[in-house]
C-alpha positions in Angstrom: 0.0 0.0 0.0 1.1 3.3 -0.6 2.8 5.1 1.9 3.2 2.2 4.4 5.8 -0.1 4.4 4.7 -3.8 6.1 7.2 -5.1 9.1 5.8 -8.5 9.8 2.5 -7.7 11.1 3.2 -4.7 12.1 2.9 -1.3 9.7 5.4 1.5 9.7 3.9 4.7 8.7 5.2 7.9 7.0 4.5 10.2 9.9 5.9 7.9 12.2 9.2 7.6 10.3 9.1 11.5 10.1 8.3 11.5 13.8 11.4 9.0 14.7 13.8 11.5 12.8 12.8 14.4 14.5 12.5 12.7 18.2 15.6 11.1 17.8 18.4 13.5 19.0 15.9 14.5 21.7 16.2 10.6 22.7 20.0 10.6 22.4 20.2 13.4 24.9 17.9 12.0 27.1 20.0 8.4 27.3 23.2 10.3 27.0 21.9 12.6 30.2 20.6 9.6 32.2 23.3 7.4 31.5 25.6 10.5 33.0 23.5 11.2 35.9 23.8 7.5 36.4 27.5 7.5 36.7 27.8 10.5 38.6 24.9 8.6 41.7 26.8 5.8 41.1 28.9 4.2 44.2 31.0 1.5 41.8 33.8 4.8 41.2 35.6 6.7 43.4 35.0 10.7 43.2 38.8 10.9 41.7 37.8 8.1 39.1 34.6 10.0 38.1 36.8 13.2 37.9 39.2 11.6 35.6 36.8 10.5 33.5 34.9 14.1 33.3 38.5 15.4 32.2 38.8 12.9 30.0 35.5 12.8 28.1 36.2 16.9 28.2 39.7 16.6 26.4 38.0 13.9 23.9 35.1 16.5 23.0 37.4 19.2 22.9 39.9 17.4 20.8 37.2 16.3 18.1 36.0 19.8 17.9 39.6 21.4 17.6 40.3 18.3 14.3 36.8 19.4 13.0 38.1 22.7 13.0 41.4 22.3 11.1 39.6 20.4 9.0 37.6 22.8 7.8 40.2 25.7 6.8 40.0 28.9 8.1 37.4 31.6 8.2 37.0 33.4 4.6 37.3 37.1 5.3 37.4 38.8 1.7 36.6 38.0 -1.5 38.3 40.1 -5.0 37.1 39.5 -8.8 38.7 41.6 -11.1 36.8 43.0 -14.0 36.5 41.0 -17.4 36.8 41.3 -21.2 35.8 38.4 -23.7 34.3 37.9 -27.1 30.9 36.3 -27.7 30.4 32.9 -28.1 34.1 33.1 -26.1 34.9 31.0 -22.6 36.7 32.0 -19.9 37.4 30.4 -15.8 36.8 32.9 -14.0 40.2 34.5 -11.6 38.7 34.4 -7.7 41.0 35.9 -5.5 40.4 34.7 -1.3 41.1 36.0 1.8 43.1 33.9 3.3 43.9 31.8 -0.3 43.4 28.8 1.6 39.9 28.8 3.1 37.6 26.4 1.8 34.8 27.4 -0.7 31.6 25.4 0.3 29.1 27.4 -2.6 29.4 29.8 -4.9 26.6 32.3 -6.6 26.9 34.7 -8.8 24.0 37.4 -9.0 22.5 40.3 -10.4 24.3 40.7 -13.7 22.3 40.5 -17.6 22.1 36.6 -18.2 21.0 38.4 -21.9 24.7 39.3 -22.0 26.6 36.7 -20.5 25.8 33.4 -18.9 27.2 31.7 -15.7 28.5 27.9 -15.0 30.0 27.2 -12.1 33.1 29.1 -12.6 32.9 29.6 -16.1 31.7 32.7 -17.9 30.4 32.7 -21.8 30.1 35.6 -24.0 26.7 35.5 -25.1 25.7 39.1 -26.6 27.6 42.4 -27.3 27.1 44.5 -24.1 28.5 45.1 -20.6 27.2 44.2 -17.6 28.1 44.1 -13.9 28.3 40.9 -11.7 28.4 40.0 -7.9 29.6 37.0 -6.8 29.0 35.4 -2.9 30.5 32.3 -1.3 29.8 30.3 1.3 32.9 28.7 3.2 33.0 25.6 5.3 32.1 27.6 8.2 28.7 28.8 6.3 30.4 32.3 6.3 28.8 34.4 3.5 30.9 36.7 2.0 30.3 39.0 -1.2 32.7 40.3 -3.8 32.9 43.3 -5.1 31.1 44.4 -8.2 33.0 43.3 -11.2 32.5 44.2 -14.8 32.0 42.0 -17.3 32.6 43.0 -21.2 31.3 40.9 -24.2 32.9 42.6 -28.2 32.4 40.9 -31.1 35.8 39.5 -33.0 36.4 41.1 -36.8 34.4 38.1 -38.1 31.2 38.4 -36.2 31.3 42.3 -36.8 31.5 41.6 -40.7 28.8 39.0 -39.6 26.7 41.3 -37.9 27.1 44.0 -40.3 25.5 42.1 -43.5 22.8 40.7 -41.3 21.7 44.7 -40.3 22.3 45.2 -44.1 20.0 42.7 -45.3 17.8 43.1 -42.8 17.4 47.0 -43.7 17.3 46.3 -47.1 14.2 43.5 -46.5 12.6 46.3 -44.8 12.7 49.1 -47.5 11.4 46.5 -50.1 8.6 45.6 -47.8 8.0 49.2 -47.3 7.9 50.1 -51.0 5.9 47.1 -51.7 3.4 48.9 -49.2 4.0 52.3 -50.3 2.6 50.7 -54.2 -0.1 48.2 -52.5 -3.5 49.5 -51.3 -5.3 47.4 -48.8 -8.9 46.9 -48.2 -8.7 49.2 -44.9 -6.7 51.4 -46.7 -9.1 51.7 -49.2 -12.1 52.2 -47.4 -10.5 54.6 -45.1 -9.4 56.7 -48.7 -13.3 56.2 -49.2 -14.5 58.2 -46.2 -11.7 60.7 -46.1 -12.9 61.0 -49.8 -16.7 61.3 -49.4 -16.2 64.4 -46.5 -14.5 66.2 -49.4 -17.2 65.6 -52.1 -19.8 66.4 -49.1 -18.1 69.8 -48.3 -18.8 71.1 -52.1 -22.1 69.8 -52.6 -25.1 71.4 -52.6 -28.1 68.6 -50.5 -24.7 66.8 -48.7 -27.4 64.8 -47.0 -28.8 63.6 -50.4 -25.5 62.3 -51.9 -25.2 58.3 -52.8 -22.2 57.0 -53.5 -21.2 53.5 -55.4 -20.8 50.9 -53.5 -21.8 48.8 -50.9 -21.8 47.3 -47.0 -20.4 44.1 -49.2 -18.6 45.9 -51.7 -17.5 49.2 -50.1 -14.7 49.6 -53.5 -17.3 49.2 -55.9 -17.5 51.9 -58.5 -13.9 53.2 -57.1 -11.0 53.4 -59.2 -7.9 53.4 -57.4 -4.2 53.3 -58.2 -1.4 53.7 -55.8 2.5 54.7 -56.8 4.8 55.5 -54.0 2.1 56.2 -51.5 0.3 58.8 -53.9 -3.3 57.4 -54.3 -5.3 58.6 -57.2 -8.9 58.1 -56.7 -12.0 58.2 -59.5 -15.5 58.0 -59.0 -19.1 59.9 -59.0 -22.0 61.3 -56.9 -25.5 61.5 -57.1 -26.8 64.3 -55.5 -29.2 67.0 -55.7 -28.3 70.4 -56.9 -29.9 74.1 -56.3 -33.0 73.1 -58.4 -33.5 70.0 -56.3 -32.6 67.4 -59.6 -30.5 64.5 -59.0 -27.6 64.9 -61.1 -24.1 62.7 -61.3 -21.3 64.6 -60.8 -17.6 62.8 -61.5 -14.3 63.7 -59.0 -11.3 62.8 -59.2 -9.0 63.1 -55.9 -4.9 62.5 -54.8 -4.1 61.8 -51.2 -0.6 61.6 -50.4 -0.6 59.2 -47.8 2.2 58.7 -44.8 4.1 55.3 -44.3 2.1 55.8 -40.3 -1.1 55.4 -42.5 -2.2 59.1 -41.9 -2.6 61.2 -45.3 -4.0 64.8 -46.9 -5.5 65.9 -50.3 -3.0 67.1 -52.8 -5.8 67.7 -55.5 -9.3 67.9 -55.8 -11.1 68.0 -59.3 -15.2 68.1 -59.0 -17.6 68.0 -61.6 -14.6 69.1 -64.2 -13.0 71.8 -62.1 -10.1 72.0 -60.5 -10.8 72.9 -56.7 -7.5 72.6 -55.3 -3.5 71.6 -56.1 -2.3 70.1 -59.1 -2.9 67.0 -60.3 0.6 64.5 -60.3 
């Protein structure tokens, strides 16, 4: 069964095994403690052999402690990382200098620095992006000391090849872009073109007559219908007609023809108006 182990008839539980674990140096102290209260009631030794043995079991305790010590090197008091310079895509162990040199590193960390720029393994540093960036390091010595280094700079450059590299990829990149924008700047899209449409109808509207009687070609469906439009470097040349009613109150057709230089942002402005055969405003391109 899960989570119980089976002991002959007996069953051993998780949260008694977790229970054992944290009892148990509560129940070595208790024997250890009894057992010494023990000797010291005890009439089998003399009060010079129970002393002896105190001083003994002292020096033993004292010894292991002082070993435990030396085994553990001395207390780390400083901790020096001199700044850094490597390419990208470049490897490098990085120089620790310690305080005394011989204490004894139990962990290292390294913090607070761009892991965009470089990246961290154990002591080794990589070069992963063009860029600087500044690095702390803190270690932990067999004494569970912390100490922190200073702030330490960290450079990444780019070798003669990966500049060449890096270079052609902005070029073509840039040069992707201008034939996408040109592409653009000779392409009209539906939302373009229905927002040409509107910008085109409050012009016609503005030199009409009955505004409120104009139609327009087109449709909800087929909003481009009876609109001819050509685009050529972001100059749009419009065609079309209204119906509206003039001073008599007749329904007449009237043709227009209209160029709006338009912006790369999408925003744009009438650079000529023609109505009904006359030229309202600019010249026609």
């Amino acid at each position: 069964m899960r989570g119980i182990f089976n002991y002959g008839k007996e069953k051993i539980t998780w949260w008694k095994i977790a229970l054992g674990i944290v009892l148990f140096p509560f129940v070595v102290m208790y024997f250890m403690f009894k057992y010494l209260y023990k000797f010291y009631r005890s009439d089998k030794f003399t009060r010079k052999q129970k002393a002896i043995y105190t001083v003994a079991g002292f020096a033993v305790i004292c010894i292991i402690g002082a070993v435990s010590a030396m085994t553990r090197g001395p207390v780390l008091e400083n901790v020096v990382i001199n700044d850094l310079t490597l390419y990208k895509d470049e490897t490098k162990d990085l120089e620790i200098s310690l305080t005394p040199k011989d204490a004894d590193i139990k962990a290292i960390t390294f913090n607070d620095f761009d892991s965009n720029i470089i990246s961290i393994d154990d002591k080794k540093i990589k070069g992963l992006k063009e860029g600087q960036t500044e690095v702390v390091c803190k270690i932990t010595d067999s004494h569970s000391n912390e100490i922190k280094s200073n702030k330490f700079i960290v450079t990444v450059s780019l070798t003669d090849k990966q500049i060449a590299e890096a270079n052609a990829k902005a070029a073509e990149e840039a040069a992707k872009a201008e034939r996408e924008l040109q592409e653009k700047r000779n392409k009209i899209s539906t939302t373009e073109s229905v927002t040409i449409i509107d910008y085109c109808k409050e012009i016609i509207n503005s030199l009409l007559k009955a505004p409120s009687t104009a139609e327009y070609p087109g449709s909800w469906l087929s909003p481009t219908d009876g609109w001819q439009m050509a685009k050529n470097n972001n100059l749009v040349t419009v065609k079309s007609y209204v119906d509206a009613q003039n001073s008599f109150g007749a329904m007449i057709r009237s043709e227009f023809i209209i160029q709006v230089q338009m912006q790369d942002d999408g925003s744009g402005k009438a650079t000529y108006v023609q109505f009904d055969g006359k030229v309202i405003s600019g010249s026609y391109q």
